[in-house]
C-alpha positions as CSV (number, residue, x, y, z in Angstrom):
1,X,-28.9,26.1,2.9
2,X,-29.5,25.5,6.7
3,X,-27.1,26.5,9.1
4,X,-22.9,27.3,8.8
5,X,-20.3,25.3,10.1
6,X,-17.1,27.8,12.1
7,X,-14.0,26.6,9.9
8,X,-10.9,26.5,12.0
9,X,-7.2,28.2,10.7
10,X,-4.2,25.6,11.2
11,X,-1.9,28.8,12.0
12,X,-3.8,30.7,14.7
13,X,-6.2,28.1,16.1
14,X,-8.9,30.8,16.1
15,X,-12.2,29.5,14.1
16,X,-12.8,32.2,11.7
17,X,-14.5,31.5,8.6
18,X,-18.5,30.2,8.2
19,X,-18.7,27.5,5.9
20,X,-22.5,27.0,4.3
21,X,-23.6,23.8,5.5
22,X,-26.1,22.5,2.1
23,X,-29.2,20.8,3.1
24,X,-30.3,17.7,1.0
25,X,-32.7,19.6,-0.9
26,X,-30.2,22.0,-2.1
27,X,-28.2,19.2,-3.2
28,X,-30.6,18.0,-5.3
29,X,-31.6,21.3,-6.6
30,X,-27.9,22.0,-7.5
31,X,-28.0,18.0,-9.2
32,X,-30.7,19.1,-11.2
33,X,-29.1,22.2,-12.4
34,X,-26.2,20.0,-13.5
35,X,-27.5,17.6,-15.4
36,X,-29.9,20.0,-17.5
37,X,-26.4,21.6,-18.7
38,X,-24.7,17.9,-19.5
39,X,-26.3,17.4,-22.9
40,X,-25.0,20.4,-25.1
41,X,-21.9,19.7,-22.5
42,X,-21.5,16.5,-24.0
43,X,-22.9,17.1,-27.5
44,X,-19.6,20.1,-27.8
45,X,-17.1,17.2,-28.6
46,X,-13.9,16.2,-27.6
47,X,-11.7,18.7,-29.1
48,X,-14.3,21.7,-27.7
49,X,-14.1,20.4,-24.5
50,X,-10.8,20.3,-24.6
51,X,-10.5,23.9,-25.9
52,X,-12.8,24.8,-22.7
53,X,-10.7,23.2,-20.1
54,X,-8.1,25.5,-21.7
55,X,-10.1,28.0,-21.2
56,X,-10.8,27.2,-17.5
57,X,-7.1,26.8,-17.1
58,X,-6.3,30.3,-18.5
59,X,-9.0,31.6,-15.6
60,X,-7.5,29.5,-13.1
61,X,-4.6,31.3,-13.5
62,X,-6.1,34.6,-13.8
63,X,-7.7,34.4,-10.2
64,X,-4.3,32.6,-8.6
65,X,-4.3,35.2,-5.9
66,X,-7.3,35.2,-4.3
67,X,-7.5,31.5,-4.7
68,X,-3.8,30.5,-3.5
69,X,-4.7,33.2,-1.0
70,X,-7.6,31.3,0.4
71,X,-5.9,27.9,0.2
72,X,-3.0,29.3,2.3
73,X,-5.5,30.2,4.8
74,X,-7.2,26.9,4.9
75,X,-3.8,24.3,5.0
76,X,-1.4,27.0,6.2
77,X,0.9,26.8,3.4
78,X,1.8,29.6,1.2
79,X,4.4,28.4,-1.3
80,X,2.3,24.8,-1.4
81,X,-0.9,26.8,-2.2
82,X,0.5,28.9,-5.1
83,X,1.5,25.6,-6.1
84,X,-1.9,23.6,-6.0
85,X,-2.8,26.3,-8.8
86,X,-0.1,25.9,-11.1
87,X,-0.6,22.3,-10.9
88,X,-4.2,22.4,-11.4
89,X,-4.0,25.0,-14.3
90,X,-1.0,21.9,-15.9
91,X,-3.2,19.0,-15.7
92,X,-6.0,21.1,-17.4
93,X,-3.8,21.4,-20.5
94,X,-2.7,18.1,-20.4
95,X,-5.9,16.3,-20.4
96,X,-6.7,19.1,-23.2
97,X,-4.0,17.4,-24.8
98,X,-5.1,13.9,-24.5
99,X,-8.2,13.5,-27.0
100,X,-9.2,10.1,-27.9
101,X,-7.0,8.9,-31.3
102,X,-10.5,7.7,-32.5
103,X,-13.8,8.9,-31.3
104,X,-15.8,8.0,-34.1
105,X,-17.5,5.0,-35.2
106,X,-15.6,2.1,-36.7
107,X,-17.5,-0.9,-37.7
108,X,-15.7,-4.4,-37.4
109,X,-17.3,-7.3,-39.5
110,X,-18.1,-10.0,-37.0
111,X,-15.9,-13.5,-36.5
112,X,-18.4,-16.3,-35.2
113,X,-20.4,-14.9,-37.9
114,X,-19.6,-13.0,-40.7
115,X,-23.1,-11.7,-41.4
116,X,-23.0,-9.6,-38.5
117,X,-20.7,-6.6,-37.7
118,X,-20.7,-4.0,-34.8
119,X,-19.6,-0.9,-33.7
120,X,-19.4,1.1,-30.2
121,X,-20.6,4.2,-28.8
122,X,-18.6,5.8,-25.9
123,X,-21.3,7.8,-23.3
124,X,-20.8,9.8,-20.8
125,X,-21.9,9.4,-17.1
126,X,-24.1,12.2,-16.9
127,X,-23.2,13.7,-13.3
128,X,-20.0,12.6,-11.6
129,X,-19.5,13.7,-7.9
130,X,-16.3,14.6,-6.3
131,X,-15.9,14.1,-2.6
132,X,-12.3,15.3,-1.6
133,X,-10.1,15.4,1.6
134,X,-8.6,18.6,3.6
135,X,-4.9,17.9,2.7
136,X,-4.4,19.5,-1.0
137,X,-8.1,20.8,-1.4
138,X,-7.5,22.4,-4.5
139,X,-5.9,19.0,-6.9
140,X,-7.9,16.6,-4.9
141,X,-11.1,18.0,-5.7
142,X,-9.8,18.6,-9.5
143,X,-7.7,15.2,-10.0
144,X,-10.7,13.5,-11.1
145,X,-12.9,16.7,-12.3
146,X,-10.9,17.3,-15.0
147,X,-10.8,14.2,-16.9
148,X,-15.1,13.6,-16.3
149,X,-15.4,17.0,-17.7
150,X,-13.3,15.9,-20.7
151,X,-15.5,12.5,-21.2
152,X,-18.7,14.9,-21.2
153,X,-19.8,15.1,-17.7
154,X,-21.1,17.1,-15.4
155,X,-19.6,17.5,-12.1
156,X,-20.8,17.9,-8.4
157,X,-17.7,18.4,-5.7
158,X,-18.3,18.2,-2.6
159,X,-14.9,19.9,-1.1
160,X,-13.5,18.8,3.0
161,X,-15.4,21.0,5.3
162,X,-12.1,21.5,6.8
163,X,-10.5,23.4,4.2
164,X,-13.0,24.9,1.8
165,X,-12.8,28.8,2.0
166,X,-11.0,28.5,-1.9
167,X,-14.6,27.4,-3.2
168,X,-15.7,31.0,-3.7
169,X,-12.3,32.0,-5.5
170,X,-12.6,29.2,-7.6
171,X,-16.0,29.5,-8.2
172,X,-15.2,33.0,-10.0
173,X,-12.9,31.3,-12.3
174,X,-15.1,28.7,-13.3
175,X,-17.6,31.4,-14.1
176,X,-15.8,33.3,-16.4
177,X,-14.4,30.3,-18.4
178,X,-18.3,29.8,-19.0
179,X,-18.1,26.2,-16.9
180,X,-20.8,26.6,-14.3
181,X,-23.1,24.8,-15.7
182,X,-21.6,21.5,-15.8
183,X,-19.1,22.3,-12.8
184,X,-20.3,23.0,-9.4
185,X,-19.5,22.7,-5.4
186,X,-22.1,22.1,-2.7
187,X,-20.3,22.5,0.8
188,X,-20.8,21.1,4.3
189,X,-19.8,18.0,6.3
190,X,-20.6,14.0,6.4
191,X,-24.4,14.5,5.2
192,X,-23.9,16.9,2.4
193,X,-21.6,14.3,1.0
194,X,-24.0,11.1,1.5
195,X,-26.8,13.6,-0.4
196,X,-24.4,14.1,-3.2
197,X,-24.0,10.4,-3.5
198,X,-27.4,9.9,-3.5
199,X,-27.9,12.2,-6.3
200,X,-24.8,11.1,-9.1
201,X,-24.7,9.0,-11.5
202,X,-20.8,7.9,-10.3
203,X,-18.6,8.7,-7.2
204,X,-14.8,9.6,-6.7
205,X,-13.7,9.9,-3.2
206,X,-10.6,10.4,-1.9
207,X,-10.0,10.1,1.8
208,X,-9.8,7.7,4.9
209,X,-10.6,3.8,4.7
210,X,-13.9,4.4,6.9
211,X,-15.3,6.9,5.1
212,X,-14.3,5.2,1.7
213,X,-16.2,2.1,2.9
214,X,-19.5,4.0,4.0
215,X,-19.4,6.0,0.5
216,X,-19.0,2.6,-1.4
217,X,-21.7,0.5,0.5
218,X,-24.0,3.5,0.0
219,X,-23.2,3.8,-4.3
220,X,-23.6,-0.1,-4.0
221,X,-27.3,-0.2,-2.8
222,X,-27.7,2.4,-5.7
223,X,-25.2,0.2,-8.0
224,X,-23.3,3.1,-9.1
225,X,-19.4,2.9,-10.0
226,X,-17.2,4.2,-6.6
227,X,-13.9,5.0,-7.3
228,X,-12.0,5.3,-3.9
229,X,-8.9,6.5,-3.2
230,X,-7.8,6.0,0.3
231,X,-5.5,5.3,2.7
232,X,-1.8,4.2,3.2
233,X,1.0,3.0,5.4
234,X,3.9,3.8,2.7
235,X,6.9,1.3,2.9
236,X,10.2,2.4,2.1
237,X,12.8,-0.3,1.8
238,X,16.1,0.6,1.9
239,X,19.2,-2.3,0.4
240,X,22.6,-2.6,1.6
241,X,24.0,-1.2,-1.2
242,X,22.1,2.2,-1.2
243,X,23.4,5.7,-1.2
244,X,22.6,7.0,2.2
245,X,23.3,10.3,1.5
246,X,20.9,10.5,-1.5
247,X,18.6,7.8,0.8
248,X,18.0,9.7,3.7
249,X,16.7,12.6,1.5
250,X,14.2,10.5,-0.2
251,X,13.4,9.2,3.1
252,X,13.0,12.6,4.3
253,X,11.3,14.7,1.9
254,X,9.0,11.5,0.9
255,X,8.4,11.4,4.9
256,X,7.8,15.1,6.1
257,X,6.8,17.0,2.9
258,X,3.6,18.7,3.7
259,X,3.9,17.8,7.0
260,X,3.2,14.2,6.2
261,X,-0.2,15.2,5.5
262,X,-0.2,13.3,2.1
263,X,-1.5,10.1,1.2
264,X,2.1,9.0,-0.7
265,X,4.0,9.7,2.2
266,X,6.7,7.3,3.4
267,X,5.3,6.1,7.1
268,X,7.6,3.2,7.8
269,X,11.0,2.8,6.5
270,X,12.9,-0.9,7.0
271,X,17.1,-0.4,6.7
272,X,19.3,-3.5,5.3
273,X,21.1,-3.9,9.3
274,X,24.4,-3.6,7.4
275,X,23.9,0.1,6.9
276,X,21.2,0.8,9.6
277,X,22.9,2.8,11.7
278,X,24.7,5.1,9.1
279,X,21.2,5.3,7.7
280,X,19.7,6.4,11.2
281,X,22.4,8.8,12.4
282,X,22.8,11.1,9.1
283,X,18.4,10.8,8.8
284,X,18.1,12.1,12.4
285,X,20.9,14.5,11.8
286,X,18.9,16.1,8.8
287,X,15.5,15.7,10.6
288,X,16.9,17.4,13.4
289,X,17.7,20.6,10.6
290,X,14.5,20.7,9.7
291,X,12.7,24.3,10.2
292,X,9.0,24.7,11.4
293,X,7.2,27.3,9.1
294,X,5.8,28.7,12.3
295,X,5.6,32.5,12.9
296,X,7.0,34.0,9.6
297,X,4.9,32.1,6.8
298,X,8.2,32.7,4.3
299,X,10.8,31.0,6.4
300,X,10.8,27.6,7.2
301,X,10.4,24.2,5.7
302,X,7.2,22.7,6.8
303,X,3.6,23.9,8.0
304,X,1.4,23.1,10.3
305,X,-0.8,20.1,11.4
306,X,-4.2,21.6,9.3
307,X,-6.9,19.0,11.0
308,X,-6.5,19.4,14.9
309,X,-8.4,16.0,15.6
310,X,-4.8,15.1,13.1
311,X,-2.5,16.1,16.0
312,X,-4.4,13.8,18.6
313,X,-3.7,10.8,16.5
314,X,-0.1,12.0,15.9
315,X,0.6,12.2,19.4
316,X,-1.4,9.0,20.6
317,X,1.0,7.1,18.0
318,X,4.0,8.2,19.7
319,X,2.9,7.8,23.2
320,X,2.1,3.9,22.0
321,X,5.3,3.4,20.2
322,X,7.0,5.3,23.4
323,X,5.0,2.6,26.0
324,X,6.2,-0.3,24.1
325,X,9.9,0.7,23.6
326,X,10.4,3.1,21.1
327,X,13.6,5.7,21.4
328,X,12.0,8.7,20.2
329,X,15.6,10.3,18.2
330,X,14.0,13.9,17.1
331,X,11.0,15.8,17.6
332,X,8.0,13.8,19.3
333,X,5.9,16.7,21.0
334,X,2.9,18.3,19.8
335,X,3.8,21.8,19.6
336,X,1.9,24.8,20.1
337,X,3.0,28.3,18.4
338,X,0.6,31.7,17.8
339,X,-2.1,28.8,18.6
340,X,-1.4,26.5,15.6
341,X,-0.5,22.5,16.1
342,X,3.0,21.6,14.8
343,X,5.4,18.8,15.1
344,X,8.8,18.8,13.9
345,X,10.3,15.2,11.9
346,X,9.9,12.1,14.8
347,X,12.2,9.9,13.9
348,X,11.5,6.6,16.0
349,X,14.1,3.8,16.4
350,X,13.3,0.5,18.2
351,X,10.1,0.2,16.4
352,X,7.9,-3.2,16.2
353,X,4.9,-4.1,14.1
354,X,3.2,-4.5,17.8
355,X,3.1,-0.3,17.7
356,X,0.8,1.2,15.9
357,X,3.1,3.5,14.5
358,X,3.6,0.9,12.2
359,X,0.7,-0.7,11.4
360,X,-2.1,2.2,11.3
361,X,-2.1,5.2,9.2
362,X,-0.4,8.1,10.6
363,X,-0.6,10.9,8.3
364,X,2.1,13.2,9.6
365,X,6.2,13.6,9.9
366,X,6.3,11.0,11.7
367,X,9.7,8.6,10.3
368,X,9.6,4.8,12.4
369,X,12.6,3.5,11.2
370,X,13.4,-0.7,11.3
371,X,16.4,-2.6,10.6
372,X,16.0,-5.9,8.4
373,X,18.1,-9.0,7.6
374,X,17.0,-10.6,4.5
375,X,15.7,-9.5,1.3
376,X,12.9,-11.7,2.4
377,X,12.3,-10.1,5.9
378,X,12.1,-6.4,4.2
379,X,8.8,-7.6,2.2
380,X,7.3,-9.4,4.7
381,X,7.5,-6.2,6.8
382,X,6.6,-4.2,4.0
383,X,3.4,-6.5,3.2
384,X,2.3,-6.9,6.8
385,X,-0.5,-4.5,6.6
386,X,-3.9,-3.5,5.4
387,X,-3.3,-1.2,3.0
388,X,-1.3,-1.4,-0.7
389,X,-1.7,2.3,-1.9
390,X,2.0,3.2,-2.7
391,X,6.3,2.8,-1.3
392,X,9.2,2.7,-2.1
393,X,12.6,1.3,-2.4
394,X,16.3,2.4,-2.4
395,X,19.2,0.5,-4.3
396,X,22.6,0.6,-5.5
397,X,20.9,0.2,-8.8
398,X,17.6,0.3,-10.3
399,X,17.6,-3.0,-11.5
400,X,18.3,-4.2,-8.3
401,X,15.4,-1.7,-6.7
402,X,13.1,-2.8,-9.6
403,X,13.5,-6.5,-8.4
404,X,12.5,-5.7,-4.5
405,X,9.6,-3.6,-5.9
406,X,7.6,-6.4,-7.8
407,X,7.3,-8.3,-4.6
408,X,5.8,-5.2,-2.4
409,X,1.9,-5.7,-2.8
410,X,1.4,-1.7,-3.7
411,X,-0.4,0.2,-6.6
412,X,2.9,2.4,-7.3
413,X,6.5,2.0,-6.3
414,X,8.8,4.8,-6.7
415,X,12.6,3.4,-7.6
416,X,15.1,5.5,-6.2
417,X,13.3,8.2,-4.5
418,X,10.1,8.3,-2.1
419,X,6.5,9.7,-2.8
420,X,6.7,10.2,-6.6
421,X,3.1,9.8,-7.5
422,X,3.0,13.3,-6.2
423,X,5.1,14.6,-9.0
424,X,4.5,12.0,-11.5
425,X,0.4,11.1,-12.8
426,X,1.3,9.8,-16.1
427,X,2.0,6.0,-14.9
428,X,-1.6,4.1,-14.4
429,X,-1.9,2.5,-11.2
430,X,-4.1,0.6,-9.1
431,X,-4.7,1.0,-5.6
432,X,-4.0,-2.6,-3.8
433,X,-6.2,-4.1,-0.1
434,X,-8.2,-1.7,1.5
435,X,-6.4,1.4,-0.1
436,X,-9.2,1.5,-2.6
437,X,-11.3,0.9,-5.6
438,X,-12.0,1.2,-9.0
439,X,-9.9,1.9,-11.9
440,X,-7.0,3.9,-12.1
441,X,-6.8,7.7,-12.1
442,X,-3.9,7.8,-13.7
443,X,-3.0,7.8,-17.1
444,X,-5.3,7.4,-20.5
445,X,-7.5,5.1,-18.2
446,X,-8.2,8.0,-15.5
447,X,-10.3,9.4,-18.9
448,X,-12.1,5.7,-19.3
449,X,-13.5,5.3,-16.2
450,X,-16.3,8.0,-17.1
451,X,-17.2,6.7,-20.1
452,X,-19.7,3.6,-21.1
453,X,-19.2,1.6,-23.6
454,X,-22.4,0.9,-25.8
455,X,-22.6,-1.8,-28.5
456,X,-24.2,-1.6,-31.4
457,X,-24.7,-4.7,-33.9
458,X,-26.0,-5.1,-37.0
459,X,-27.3,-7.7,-39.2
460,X,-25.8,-7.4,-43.1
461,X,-28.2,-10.6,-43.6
462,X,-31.5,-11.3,-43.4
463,X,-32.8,-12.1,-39.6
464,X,-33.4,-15.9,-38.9
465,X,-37.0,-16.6,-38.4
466,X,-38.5,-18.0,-35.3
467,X,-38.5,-21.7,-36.9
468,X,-34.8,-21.7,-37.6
469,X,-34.4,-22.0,-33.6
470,X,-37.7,-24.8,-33.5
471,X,-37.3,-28.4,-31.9
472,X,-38.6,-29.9,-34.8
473,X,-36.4,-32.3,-36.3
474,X,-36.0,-33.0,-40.2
């Protein structure tokens, strides 16, 4: 440990928390301690592992309080933060739930060649790190914890230096489920992460398309799996014959819930022309409802910006979209209250692809919203960008949704509704163009990624001799 780093509070502005700032060797000191635990980790089994994640889960719940209590502090959110725990402590039981069908060996008699058969060992990477984002700090530095631990990993996070004061809370509970030896943080900024990576045996980051690309050049000169998950510029298409009523509160929710501050939000949202206006006038009418969770943290309906630098991106994508003829329709102003950064739902009208409102991620309640004239038109719009990470899309019907949705170049489309890889991680998924790497985290194959594949082959006959391979002719 060398120095601390002041940790700002999203609610009072006031920096009042010292995060420890891990040096390199510390890093590799805490690697080291890791990995000794991994074997008899690994060598417990499926089914004891799984009875240990149960075990963590029961803990996690034991120690909600002062860990809820410390994400509040960190993202400003108190009914959100009771939440991260309960969802944490759920997808602990569920990947208790999900053991292999068939962990042992099977052998498979051979079909080129009858003589031989094989078999296949599944093996562990031996320490996984975890590099995770400020917005949900608890689930996005457990969403791919949890299913490395149940392949036989260790596991190294390294939590957002921006929101990390729920470490020492959680750190408890993973004490007293008898985990810590396989499951640890080190804490800091950019350079305690690029020490972790140096030091694993596989990454999983989850943050901004920079950042992704630095960790994955750096795991590629040391040709170690990088699974990224990154950015996104959500689409939401909405058809002609859509409910606007129930459309407009997808559009909302999926636009403003957790202040935007979510990588599934909805961040552009094209309108079939037919209905655009109808659609526009009752989505600013309920954006305009919409209640700031400032002052009182029990009232209200959304929180606070949590990153500052967040707010100065915020506002320089409205100014832009403002310059080049965008009606700003609600909100639009960074606000200041009892020193924290809000802003209320911006819904923009008037919007072009020339604004980067639309084309670069935005990461806050910000709603752009675009009229369209063709089937065709809607997913050219929605395509014309960089990233592919999730959207959606609004019909009369789902078959009629279903049919837009295979055309939009995304790893998940929600049918119906906006932003449901939040609520739903049973569906695998890929992330598409720069919105990341690697396989998916969702689903059975969010287990296989930490787990190698070994062959083993045998010969039932006896081995051919060098001269059965010899140039000699008969």
């Amino acid at each position: 440990m060398t120095n601390t780093l002041s940790v700002r509070n999203p609610r009072t502005g006031i920096h009042d928390f010292d995060l420890p700032v891990l040096d390199r060797q510390t890093v590799v000191e805490a690697a080291r301690n890791l990995r000794l635990g991994q074997p008899d980790w690994n060598a417990l089994g499926f089914s004891e592992r799984a009875r240990k994640l149960r075990d963590l889960a029961d803990a996690l719940l034991q120690h909600i309080d002062p860990v809820a209590g410390a994400l509040e502090i960190d993202t400003g959110r108190r009914r959100i933060a009771r939440m991260e725990v309960q969802s944490v402590a759920a997808a602990l039981q569920a990947w208790a739930g999900q053991i292999p069908a068939s962990t042992g060996k099977v052998w498979s008699d051979g079909i080129s060649n009858p003589d031989l058969k094989h078999t296949s060992q599944l093996v562990p990477y031996g320490l996984v790190g975890v590099i995770s984002p400020w917005n949900f700090p608890l689930i996005l530095s457990m969403i791919d914890t949890i299913p490395a631990l149940l392949a036989g990993c260790a596991v190294m996070i390294k939590p957002s230096e921006v929101t990390s004061r729920f470490v020492a809370p959680l750190e408890a509970a993973i004490e007293s489920a008898g985990l810590s030896s396989v499951l640890g943080f080190v804490t800091g900024a950019g350079e305690t992460g690029a020490a972790l990576v140096d030091q694993v045996d596989a990454v999983c980051f989850t943050g901004s398309v920079p950042t992704g690309r630095k960790v994955a050049v750096q795991a590629a000169g040391r040709l170690i799996p990088a699974f990224l998950e990154l950015g996104g510029k959500d689409p939401l298409i909405v058809l002609a014959s859509a409910d606007i009523e129930a459309a407009t509160d997808a559009a909302l929710r999926g636009s403003v819930q957790s202040t935007g501050q979510a990588c599934q939000s909805i961040e552009r949202i094209y309108v079939d022309e037919k209905i655009h206006d109808a659609f526009l006038a009752r989505l600013v009418e309920k954006a305009a409802s919409v209640r700031l969770n400032a002052g009182d943290i029990t009232k209200g309906d959304i929180g606070p910006i949590i990153f500052e630098k967040q707010a100065e991106i915020l506002s320089a994508h409205i100014e832009d979209a403002r310059a080049k003829g965008a009606h700003v329709l609600t909100g639009g102003e960074i606000e200041t209250h009892m020193g924290g950064l809000w802003l209320r739902p911006t819904v923009l009208s008037g919007v072009t692809h020339e604004m980067r409102v639309m084309t670069e991620e935005t990461f806050g309640p910000i709603l752009p919203v675009m009229p369209f004239g063709s089937l065709d038109e809607a997913v050219r719009l929605a395509n014309d960008t960089e990233y592919g990470l999730s959207g959606a899309v609004f019909a009369g019907s789902l078959e009629e949704a279903e049919a837009v949705a295979e055309h939009i170049d995304a790893g998940a489309i929600s049918l119906n509704d906006a932003a449901l890889t939040a609520l739903f991680h049973e569906a695998e998924k890929n992330a598409f163009k720069s919105s990341g790497l690697g396989g998916s985290r969702m689903g059975a194959a969010g287990l296989q990624r930490f787990l190698r594949r070994k062959a083993l082959i045998a010969n039932t006959a006896r081995p051919l001799p060098l001269a059965a391979l010899s140039e000699d002719t008969e």
